[in-house]
DSSP file (Angstrom, degrees, kcal/mol; ACC not computed):
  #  RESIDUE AA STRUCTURE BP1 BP2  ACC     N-H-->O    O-->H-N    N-H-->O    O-->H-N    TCO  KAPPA ALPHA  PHI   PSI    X-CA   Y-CA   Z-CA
    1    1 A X              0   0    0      0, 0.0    96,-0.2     0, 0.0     2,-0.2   0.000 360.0 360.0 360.0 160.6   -4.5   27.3  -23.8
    2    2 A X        -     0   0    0     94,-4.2    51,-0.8    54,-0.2    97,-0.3  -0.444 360.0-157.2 -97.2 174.6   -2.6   24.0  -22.7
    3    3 A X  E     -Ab  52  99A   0     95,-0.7    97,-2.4    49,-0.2     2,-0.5  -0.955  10.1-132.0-130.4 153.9   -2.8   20.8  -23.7
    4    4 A X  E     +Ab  51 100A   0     47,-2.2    46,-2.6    -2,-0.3    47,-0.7  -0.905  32.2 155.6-128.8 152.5   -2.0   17.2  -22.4
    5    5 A X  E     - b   0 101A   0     95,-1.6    97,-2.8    -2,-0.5     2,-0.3  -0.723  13.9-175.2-123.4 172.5   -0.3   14.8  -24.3
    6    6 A X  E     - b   0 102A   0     -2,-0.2    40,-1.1    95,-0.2     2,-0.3  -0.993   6.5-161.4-151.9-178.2    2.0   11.4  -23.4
    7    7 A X  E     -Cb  45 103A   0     95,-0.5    97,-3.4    -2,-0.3     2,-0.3  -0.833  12.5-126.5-141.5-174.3    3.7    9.4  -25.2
    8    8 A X  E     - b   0 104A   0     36,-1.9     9,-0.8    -2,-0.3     2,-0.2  -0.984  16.4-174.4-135.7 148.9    5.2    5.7  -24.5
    9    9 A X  E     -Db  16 105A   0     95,-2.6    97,-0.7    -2,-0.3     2,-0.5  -0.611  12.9-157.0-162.2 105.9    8.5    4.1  -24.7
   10   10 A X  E   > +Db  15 106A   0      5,-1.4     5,-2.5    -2,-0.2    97,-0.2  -0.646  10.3 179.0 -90.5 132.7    9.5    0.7  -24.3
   11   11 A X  T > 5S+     0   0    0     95,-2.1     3,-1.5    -2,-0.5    96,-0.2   0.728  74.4  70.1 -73.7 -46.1   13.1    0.4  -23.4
   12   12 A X  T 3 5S+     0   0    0     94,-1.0    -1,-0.1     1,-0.2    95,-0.1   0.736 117.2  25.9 -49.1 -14.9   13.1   -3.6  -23.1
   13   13 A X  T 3 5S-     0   0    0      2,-0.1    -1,-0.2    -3,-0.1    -2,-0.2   0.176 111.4-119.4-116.3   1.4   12.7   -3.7  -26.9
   14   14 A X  T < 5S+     0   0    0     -3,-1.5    -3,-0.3     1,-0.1     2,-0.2   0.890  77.0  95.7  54.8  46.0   14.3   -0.3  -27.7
   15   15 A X  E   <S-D   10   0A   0     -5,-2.5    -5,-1.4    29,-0.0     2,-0.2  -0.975  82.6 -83.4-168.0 165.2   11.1    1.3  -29.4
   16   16 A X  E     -D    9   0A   0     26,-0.2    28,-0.3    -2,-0.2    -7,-0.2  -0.698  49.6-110.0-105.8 169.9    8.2    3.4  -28.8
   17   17 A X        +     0   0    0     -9,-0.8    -9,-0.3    27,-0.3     2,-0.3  -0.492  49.9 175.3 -73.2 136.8    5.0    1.5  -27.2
   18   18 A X        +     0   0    0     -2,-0.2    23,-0.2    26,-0.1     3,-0.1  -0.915  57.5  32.8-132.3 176.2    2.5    1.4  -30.0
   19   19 A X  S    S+     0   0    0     21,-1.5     2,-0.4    -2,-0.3    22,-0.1   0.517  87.7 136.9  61.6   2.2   -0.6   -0.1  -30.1
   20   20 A X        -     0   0    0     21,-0.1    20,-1.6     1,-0.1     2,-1.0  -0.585  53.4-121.4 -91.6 158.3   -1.4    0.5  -25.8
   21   21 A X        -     0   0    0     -2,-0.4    17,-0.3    18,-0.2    18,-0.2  -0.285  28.0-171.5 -62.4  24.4   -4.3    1.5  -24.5
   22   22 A X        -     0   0    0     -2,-1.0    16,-2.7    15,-0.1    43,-0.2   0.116   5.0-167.6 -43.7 124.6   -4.2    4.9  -22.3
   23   23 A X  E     -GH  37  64B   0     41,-2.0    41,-1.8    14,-0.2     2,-0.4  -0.750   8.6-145.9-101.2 159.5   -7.3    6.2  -20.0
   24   24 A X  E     -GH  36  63B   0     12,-0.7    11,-1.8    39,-0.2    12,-0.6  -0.874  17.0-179.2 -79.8 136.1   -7.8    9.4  -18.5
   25   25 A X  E     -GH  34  62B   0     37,-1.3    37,-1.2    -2,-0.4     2,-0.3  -0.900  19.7-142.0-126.3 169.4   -9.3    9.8  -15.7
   26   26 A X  E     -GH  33  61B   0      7,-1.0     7,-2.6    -2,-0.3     2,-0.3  -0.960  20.8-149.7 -90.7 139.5  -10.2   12.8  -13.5
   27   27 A X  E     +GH  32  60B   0     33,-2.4    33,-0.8    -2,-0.3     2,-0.3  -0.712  30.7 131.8-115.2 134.2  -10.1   12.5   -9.6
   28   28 A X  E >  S-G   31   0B   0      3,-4.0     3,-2.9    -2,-0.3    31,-0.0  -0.957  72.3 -61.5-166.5-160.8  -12.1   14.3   -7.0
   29   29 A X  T 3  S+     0   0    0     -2,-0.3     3,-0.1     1,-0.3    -2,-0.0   0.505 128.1  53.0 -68.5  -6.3  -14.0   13.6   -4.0
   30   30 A X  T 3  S-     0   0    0      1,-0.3     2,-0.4     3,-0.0    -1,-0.3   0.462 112.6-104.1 -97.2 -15.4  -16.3   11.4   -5.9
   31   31 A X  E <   -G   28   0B   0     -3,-2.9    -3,-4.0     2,-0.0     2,-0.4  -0.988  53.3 -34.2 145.4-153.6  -14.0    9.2   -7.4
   32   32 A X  E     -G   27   0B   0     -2,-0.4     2,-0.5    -5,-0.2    -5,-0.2  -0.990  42.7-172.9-129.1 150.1  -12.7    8.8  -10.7
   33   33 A X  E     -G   26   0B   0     -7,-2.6    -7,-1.0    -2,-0.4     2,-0.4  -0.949  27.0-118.5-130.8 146.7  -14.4    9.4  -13.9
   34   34 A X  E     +G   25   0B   0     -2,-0.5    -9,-0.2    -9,-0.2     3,-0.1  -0.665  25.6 179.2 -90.8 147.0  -12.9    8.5  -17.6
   35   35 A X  E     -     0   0B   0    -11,-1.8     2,-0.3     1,-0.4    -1,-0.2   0.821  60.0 -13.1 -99.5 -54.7  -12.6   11.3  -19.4
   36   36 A X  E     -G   24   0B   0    -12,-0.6   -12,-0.7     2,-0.0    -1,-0.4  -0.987  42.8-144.5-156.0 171.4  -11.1    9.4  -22.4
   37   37 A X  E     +G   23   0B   0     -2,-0.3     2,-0.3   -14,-0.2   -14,-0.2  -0.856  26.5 160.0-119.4 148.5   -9.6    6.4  -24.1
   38   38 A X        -     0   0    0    -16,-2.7     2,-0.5    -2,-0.3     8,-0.1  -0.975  26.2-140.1-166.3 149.3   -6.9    6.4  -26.9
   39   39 A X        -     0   0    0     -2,-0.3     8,-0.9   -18,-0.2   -18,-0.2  -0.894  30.3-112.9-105.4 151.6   -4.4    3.9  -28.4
   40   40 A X  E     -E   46   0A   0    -20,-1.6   -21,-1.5    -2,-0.5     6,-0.2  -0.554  25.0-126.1 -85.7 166.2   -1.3    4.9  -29.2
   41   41 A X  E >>  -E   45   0A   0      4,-3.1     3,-1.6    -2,-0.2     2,-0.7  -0.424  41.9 -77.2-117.2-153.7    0.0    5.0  -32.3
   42   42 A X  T 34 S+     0   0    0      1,-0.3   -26,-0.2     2,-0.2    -1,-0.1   0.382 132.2  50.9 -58.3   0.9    3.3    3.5  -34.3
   43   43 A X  T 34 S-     0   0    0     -2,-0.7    -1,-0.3     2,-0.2     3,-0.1   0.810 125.2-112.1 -92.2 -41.9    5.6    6.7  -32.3
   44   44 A X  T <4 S+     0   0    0     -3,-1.6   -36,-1.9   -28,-0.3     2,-0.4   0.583  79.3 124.5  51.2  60.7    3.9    5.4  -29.4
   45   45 A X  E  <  -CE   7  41A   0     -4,-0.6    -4,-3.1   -38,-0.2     2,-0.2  -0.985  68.0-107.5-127.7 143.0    2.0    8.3  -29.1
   46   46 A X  E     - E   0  40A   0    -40,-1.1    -6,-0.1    -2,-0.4   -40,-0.1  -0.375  31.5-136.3 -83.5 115.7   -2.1    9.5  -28.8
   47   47 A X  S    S+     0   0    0     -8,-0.9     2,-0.3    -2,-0.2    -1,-0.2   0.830  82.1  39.3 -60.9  -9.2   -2.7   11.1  -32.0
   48   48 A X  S    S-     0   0    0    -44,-0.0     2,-0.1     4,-0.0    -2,-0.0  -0.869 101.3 -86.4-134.1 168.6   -4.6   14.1  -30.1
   49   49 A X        -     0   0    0     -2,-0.3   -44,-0.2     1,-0.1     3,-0.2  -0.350  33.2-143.0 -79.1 148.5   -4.1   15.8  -27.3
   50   50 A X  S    S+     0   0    0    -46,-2.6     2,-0.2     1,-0.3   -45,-0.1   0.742  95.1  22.4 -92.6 -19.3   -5.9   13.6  -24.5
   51   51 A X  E    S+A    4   0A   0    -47,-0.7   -47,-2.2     5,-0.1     2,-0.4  -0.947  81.0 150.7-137.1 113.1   -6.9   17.0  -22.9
   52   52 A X  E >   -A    3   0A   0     -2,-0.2     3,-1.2   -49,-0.2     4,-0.4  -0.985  49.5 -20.5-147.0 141.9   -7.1   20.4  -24.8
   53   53 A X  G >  S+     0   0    0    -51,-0.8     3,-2.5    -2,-0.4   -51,-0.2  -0.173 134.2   9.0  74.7-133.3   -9.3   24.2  -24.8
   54   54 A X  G 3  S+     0   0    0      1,-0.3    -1,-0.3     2,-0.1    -3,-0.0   0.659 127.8  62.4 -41.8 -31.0  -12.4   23.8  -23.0
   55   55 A X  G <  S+     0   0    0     -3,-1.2     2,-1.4     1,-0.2    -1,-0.3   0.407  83.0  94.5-109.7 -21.4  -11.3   20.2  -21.7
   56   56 A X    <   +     0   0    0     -3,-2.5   -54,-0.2    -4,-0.4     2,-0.2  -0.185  49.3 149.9 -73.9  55.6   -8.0   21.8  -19.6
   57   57 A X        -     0   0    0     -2,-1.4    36,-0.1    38,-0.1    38,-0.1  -0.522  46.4-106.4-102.8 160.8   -9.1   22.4  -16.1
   58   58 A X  S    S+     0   0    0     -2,-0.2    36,-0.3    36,-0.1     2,-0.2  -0.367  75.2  88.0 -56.3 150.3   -7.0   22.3  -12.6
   59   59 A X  E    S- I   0  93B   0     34,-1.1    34,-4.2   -31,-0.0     2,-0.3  -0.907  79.1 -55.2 160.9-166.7   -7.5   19.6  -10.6
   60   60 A X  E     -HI  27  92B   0    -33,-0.8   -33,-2.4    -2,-0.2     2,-0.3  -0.708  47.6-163.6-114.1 170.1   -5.7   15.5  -10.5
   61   61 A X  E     -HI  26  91B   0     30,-3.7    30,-1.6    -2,-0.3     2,-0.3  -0.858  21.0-147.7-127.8 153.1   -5.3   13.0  -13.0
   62   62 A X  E     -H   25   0B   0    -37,-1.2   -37,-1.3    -2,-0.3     2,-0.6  -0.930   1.1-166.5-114.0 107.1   -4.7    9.9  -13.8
   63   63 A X  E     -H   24   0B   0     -2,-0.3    26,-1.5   -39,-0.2     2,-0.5  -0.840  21.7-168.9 -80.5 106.8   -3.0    8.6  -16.9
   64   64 A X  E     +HJ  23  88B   0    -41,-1.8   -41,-2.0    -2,-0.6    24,-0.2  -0.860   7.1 178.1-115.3 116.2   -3.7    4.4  -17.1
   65   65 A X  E     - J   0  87B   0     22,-2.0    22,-1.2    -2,-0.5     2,-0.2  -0.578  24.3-139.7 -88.8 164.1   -1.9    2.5  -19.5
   66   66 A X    >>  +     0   0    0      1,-0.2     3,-1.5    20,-0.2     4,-1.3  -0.500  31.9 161.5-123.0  89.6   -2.1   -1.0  -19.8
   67   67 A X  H 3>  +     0   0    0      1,-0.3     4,-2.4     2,-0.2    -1,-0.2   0.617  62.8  63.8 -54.3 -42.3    1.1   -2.3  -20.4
   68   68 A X  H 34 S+     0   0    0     17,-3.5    -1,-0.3     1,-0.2    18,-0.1  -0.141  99.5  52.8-100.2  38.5    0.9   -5.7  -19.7
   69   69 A X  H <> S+     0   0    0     -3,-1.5     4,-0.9    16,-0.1    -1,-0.2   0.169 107.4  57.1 -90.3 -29.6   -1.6   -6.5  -22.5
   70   70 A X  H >X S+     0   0    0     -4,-1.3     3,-3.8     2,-0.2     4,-1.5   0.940 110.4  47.8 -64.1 -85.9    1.2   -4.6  -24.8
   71   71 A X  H 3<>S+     0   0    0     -4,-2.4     5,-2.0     1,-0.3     3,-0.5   0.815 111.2  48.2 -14.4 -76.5    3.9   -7.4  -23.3
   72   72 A X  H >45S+     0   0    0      1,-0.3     3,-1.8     2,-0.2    -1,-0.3   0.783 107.2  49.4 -46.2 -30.9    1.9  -10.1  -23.9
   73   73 A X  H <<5S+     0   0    0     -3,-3.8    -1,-0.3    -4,-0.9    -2,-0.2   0.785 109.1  62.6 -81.6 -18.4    0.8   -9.3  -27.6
   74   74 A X  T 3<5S-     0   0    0     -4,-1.5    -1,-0.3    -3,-0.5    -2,-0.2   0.432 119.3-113.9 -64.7 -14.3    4.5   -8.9  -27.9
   75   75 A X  T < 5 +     0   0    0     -3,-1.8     2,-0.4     1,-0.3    -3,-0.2   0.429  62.6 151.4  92.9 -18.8    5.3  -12.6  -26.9
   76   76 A X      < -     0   0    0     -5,-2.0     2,-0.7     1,-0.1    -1,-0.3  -0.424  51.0-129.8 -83.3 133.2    7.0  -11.5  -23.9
   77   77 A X        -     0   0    0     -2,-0.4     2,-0.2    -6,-0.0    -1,-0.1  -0.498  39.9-171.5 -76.9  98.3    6.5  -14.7  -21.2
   78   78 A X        -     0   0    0     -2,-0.7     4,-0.1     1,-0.1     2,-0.1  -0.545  26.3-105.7 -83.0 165.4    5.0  -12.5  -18.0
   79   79 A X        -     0   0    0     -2,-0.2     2,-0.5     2,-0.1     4,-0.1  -0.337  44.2 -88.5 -51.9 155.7    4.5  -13.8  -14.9
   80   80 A X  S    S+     0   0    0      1,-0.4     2,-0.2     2,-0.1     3,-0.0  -0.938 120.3  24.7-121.5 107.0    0.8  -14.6  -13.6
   81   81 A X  S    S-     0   0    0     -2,-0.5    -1,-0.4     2,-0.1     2,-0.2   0.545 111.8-118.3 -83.5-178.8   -0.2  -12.4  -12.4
   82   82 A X        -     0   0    0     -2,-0.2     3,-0.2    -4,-0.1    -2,-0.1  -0.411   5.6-139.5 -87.1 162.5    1.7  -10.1  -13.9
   83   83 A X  S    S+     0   0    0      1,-0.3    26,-0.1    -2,-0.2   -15,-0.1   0.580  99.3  29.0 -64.8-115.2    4.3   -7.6  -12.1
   84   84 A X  S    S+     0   0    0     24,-0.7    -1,-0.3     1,-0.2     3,-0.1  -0.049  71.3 141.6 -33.6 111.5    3.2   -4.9  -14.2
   85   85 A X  S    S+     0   0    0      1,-0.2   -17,-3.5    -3,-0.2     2,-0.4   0.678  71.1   5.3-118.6 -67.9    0.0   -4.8  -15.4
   86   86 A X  S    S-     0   0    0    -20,-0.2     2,-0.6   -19,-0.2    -1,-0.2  -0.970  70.1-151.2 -98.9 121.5   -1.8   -1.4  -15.6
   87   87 A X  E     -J   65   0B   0    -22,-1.2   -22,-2.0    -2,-0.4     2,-0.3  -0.840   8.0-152.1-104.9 136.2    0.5    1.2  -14.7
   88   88 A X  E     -J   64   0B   0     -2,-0.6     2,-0.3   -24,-0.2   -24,-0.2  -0.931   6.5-163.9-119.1 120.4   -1.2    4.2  -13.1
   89   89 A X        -     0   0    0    -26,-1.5     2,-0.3    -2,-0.3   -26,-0.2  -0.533   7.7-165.1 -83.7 130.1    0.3    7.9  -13.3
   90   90 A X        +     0   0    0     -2,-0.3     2,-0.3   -28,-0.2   -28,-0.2  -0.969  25.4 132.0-130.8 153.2   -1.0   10.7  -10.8
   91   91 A X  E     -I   61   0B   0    -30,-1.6   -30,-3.7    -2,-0.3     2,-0.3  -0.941  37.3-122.2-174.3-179.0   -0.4   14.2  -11.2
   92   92 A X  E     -I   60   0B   0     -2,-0.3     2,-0.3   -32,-0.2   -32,-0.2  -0.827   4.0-141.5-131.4 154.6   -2.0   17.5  -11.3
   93   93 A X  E     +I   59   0B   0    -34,-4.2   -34,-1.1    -2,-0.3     3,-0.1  -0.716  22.6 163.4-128.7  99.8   -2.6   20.3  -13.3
   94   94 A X        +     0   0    0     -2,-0.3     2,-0.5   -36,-0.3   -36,-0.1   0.466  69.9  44.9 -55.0 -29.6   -2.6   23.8  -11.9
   95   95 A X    >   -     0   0    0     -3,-0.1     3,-1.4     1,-0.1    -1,-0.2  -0.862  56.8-174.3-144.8 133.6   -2.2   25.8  -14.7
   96   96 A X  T 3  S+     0   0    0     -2,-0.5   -94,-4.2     1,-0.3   -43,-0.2   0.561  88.2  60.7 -80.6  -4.7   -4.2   25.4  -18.0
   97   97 A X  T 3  S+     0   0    0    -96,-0.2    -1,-0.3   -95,-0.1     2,-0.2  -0.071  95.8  83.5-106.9  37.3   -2.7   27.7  -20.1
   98   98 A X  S <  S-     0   0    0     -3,-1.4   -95,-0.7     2,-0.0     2,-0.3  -0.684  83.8-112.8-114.2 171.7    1.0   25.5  -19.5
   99   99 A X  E     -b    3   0A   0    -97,-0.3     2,-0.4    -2,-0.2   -95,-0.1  -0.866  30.2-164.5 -83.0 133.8    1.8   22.4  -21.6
  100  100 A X  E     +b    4   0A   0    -97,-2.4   -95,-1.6    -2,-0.3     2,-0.4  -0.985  10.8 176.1-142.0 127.9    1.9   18.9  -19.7
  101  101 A X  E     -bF   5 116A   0     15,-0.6    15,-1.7    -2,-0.4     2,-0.6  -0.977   9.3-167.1-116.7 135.0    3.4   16.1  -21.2
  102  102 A X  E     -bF   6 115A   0    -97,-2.8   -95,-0.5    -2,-0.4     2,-0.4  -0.811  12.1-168.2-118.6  88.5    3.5   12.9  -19.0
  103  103 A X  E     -b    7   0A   0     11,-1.0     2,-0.5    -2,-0.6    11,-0.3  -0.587  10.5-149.5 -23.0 106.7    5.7   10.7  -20.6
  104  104 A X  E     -b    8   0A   0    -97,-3.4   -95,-2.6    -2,-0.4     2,-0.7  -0.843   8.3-168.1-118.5 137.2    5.9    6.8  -19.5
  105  105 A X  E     +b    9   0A   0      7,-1.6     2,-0.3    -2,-0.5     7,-0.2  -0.911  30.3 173.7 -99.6  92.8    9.5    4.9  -20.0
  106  106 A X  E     +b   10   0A   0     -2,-0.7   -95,-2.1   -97,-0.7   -94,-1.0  -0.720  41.0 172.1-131.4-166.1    9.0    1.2  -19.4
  107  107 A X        -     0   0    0      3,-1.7   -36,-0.1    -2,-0.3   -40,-0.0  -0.747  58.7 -94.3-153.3-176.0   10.0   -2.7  -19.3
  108  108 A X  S    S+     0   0    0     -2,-0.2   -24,-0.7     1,-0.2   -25,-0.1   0.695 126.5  48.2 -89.2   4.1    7.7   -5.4  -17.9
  109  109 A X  S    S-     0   0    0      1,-0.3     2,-0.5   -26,-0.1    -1,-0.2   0.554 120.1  -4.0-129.8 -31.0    9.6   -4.9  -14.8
  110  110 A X        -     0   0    0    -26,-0.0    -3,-1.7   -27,-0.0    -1,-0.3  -0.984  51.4-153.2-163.8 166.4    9.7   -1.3  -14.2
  111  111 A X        -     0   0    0     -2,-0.5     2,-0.3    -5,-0.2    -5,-0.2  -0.828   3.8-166.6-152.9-163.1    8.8    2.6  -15.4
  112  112 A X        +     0   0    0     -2,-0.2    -7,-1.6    -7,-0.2     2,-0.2  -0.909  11.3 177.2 172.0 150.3    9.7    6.3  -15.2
  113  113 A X        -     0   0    0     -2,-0.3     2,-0.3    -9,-0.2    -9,-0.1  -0.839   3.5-175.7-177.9 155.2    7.9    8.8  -16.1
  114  114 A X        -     0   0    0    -11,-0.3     2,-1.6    -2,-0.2   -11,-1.0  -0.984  42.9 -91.9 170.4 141.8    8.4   13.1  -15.9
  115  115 A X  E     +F  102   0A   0     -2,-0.3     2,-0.2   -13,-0.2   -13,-0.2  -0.387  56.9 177.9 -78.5 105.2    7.0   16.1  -16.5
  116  116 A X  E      F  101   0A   0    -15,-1.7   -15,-0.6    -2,-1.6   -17,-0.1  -0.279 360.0 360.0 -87.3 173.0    8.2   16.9  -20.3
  117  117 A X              0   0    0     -2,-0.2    -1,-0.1   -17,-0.1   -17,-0.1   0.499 360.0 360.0 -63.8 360.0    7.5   19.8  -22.6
């Protein structure tokens, strides 16, 4: 079986995001439901797989971090509101027995993000 993981990495500070706040959600015709909540931790990474076994099915996603509570505990003087606040990922999973790693690359100002290994 697959798993999905992410990780975080702030490039305005050279380091990975620790300490933010990532949701899952799943999307369907009903809506969105949380699946789960996780901080990352000092790698800027979810110490478990946010999705794993039983818990891998096809369908879309949402990854939400909240970034701009990371900024701010950081000192960084945002804007009000902020540009960036919760940055929201969609993507899909088609097959469950693959690895999907979402990776998000930010700044207060911008992000990237790509399907990794």
């Amino acid at each position: 079986m697959g798993k999905l993981t992410t990780h975080v990495l702030d490039t305005a500070h050279g380091c990975p995001g620790a300490g933010i706040t990532v949701e899952l959600y799943a999307i369907d015709a009903a809506g969105r439901t949380l699946l789960k909540a996780d901080v990352t931790n000092d790698d800027g990474r979810c110490a478990t797989p946010l999705l794993e076994e039983a818990t891998m099915q096809p369908g879309q996603y949402e990854l939400v971090f909240h970034a701009g509570d990371y900024y701010t505990a950081r000192g960084v003087a945002l804007s009000t509101p902020r540009f960036l606040d919760r940055i929201t990922l969609g993507f899909g999973i088609a097959a469950t027995d693959q690895n999907y790693h979402v990776p998000l690359v930010m700044t207060p100002w911008s992000y990237s993000t790509y399907r990794g290994s």
